[in-house]
N, C-alpha and C positions, 0 to 999 in steps of 0.2 A: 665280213659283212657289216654295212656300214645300219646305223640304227636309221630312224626318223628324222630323230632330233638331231642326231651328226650331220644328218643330208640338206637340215635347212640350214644350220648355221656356218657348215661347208658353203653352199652354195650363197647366203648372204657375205662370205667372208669375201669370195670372189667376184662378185657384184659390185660389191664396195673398193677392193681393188682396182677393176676396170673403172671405174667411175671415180678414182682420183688420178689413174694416167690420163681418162680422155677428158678431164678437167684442165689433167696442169698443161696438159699438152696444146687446150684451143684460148684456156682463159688465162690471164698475166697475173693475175690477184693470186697469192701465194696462201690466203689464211685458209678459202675452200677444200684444197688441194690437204694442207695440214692435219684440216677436221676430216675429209675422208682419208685419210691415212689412217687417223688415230680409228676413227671407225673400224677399219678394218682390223686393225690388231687388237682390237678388244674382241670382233668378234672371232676372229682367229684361234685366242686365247681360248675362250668360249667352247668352241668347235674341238678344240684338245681337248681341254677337260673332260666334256660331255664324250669324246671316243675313249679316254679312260674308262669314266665310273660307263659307259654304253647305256645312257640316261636310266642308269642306276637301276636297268633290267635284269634278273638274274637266270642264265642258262637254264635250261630243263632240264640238262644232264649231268647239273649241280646240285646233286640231291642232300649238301649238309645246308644248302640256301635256304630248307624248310624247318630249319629253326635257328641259323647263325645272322642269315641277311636281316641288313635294317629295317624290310619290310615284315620281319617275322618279329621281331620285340614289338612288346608291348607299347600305347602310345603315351609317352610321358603328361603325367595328371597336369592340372591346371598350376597355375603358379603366381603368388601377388607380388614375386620380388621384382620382376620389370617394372609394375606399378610405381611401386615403392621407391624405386633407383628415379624413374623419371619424375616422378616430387623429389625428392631428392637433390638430382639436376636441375629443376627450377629453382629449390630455398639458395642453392648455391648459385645461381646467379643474380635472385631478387637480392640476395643479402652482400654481393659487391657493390651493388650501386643504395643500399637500404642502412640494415643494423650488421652489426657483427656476427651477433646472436643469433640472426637469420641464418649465415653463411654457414656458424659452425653446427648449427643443427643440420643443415642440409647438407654440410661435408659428411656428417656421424650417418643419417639416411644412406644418403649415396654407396658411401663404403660397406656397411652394416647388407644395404641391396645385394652388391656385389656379392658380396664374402657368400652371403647364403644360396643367391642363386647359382653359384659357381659350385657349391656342397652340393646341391639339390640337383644339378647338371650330372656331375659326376658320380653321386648313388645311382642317378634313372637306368645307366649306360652299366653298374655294376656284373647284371645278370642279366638274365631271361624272365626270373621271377620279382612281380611284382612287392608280395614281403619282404622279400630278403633285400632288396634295393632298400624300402623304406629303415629295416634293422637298422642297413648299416650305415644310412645316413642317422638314425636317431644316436646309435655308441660314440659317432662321432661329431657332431653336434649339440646334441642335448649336455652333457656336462661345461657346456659353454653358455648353451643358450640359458638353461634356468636361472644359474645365478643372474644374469645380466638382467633377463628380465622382472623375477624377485625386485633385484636392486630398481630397477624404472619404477613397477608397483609401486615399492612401501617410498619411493620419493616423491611419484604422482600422492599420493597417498597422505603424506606429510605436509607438501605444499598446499596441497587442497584445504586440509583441514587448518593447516597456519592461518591461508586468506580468511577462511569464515573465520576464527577469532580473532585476528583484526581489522575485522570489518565489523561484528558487533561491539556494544558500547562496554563501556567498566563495568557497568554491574550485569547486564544481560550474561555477557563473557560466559562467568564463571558455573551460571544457572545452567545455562546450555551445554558447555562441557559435563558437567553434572548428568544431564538428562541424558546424552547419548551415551558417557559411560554406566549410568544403571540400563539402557537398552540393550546393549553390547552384552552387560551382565548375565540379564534374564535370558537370552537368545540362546547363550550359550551354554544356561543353564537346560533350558527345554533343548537343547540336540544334546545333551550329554547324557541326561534322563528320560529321552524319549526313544523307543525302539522300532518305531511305526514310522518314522521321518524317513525319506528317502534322499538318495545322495544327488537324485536332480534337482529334490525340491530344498537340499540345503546351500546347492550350487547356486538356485535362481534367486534366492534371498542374498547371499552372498553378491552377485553378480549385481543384483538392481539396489542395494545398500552401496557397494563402489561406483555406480553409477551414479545415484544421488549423490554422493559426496565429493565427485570429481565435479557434476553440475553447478552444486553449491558453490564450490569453489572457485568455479571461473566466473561464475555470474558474482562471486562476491571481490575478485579481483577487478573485473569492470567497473565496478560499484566503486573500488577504489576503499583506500584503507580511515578505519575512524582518527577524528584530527587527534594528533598525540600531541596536549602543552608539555612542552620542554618545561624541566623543574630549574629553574634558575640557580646558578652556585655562586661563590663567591668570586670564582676566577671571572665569569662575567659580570658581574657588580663591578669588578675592578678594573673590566676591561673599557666599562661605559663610566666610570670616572664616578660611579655613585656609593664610594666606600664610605665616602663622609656624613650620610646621614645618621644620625643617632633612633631612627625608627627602625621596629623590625620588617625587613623583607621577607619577599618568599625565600630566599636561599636560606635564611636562619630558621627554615620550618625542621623540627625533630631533630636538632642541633646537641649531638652527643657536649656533654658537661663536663668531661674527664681525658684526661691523656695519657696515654699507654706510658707505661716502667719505662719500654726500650726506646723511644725515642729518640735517642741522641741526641738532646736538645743543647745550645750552644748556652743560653742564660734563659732566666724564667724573667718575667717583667709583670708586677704587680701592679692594679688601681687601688690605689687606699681609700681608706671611708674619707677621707680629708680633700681627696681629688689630687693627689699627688701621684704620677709616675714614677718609678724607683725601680730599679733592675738588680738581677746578681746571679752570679758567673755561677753554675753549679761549683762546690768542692772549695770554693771561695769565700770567705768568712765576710761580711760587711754586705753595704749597698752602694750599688755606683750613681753617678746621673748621668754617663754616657755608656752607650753600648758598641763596643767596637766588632766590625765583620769584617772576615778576610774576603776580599774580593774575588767576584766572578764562580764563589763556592755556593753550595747548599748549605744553606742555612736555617735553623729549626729553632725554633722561640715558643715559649709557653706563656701565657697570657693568663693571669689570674685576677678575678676582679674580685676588689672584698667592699666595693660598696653599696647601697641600698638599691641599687637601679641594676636593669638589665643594660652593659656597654659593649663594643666590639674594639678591639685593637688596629690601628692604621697603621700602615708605614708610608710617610708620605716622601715622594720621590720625587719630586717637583712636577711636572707637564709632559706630557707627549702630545704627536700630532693623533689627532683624529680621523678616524678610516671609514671608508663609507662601505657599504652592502657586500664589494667585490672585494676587500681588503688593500682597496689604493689611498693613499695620504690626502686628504682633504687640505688642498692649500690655503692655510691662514686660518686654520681651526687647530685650537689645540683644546686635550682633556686631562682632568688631573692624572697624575702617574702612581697610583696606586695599589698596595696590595694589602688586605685584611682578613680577620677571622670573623666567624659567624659569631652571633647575638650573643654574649656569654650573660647567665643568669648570676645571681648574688650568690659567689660562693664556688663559683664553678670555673672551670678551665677550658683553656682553646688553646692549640696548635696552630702555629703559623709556619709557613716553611717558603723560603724566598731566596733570591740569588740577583745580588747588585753588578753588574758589570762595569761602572765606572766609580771612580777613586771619589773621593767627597772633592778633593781640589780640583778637580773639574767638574765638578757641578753649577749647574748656573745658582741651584737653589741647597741649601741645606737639608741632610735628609735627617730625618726623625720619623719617633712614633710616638700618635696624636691618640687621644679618644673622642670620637666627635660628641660635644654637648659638654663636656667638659674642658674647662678655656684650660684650667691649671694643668693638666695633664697632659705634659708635652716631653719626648726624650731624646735628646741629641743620639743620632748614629753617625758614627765615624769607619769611613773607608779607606783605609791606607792606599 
């Protein structure tokens, strides 16, 4: 006995077949003819199916159909992970033609959609009863799911609270960390000595505490971060060709005065009170006036100054070219080629540590080390 729905889609199946022979047979265009063909074996297709499942009616004289048939389970609860997969499906296509960052968030969406509603499909279909569906999606789920989202929290969590402290100033900063961890303090001391609190009303404090500070957070990333001055060093003094002043810079601010045992320093190289440079080879008895470096090595020098002024040590290397903002060679500008230590006080020590890559005989300029502000203090280096 044939159903309803077998009878319409039977007889549309047959309808649609007459109506591509009495097509191809009066008209000469071939694509008509094509699409009611394809017509029909879809619905053809269709018309099987449906006398399979007998549009999924179940006999009356199938009496385990009153608790096995589809129609006899329960109806599967609501679910967000379609949702979720189709944002998902959008960040991964805004983020091919966008950022990267877009893409793989919305590949992680997508998948993450997937993965759970395909668990959550699969528990629904477990049994007949609604708990034990839910159990045995939570044993096998949940030891996956928590950790992950744990980890999401304390990193929403982390980032959040990063942006608001560098979006407050240097001194605000520190205040404020302050104030939120004594609030943190107290909170947790009233839920641990209080027996009256209840676990909704420790949840909604919890809950609107991570909300405001997920808030803060992006509104203080929009905000954008407080300007941080870069503290200037010596590598960039050297790189802008301004080794040679005898005034202190920013880079010489809280300028350690001492130089470590292990250093492995190749010769120490003195300023005497008289404005003479003089060097000497550790483990080598006397003083030199040239200081020889093997080439293309690392090289560590100690700088000691013993006269009445604050001096820095130079090693001048003749000229380079000049580079502009991108790091390309500015044609027909050149800047001095130099590398120095910070500010040394009367009495105190610097480390220098440097590496020549070409021989002195090929230098256009002789190399030495200069103290700017003093003319006498000058020391031949030789590079084999």
């Amino acid at each position: 006995m044939f159903t309803f729905g077998s009878k319409v889609l039977i007889g549309a199946t047959v309808v649609a077949t007459i109506a591509a022979i009495v097509y191809g047979l009066t008209q000469e265009g071939s694509l008509g003819t094509v699409g009611l063909i394809s017509a029909a074996l879809g619905l053809g297709l269709l018309a099987g199916v449906n006398l399979y499942a007998r549009d999924s009616d179940v006999s009356s004289m199938d009496a385990a159909a009153l608790t096995e048939s589809a129609a006899a389970r329960p109806t599967p609860g609501p679910s967000m992970w379609p949702i979720v997969a189709a944002l998902g499906g959008t960040l991964v296509v805004i983020g091919l033609v966008s950022f990267p960052v877009v893409f793989i968030f919305g590949l992680i969406a997508l998948l993450a959609a997937t993965a759970e509603w395909m668990v959550q499909a699969w528990s629904e279909r477990a049994s007949g009863d609604v708990r034990f569906n839910a159990d045995v999606r939570s044993r096998l789920a949940h030891p996956l799911e928590f950790p992950v989202l744990a980890a999401i929290g304390v990193g929403i969590i982390i980032y959040s609270f990063s942006r608001i402290m560098l979006f407050l100033s240097k001194t605000s900063g520190p205040a404020v960390f302050g104030v939120i961890g004594a609030l943190i303090l107290v909170v947790g001391f009233i839920v641990a000595f209080s027996d009256s609190l209840r676990a909704g009303a420790i949840a909604t404090v919890s809950v609107v505490a991570a909300l405001g500070l997920v808030t803060g957070g992006v509104a203080a990333a929009l905000g954008g971060e407080r300007e941080l001055h870069p503290h200037e060093t010596t590598g960039a003094l050297a790189a802008d060709g301004g080794c040679d002043t005898p005034d202190e810079t920013e880079a010489d601010e809280h300028a350690s005065q001492t130089v470590a045992a292990k250093a492995n320093l190749t010769a120490e190289i003195t300023l005497n009170e008289d404005g003479t440079l003089l060097a000497h080879n550790l483990g080598v008895q006397g003083e030199i006036d040239e200081v020889v470096v093997t080439r293309a090595n690392p090289t560590n020098i100690q700088f000691r100054n013993e006269s009445t002024e604050s001096r820095r040590l130079v090693l001048d290397l003749g000229t380079q070219p000049e580079l502009d903002e991108e790091g390309n060679e500015i044609e027909g500008s050149e800047i001095p080629n130099q590398r120095c230590t910070q500010m040394t006080e009367d009495g105190g020590t610097q480390f220098l540590t440097f590496s020549i890559p070409v021989a002195s005989s090929y230098a256009p300029t002789p190399y030495r080390f200069i103290v700017p502000g003093v003319d006498t203090a000058v020391l031949e280096v030789e590079v084999p």
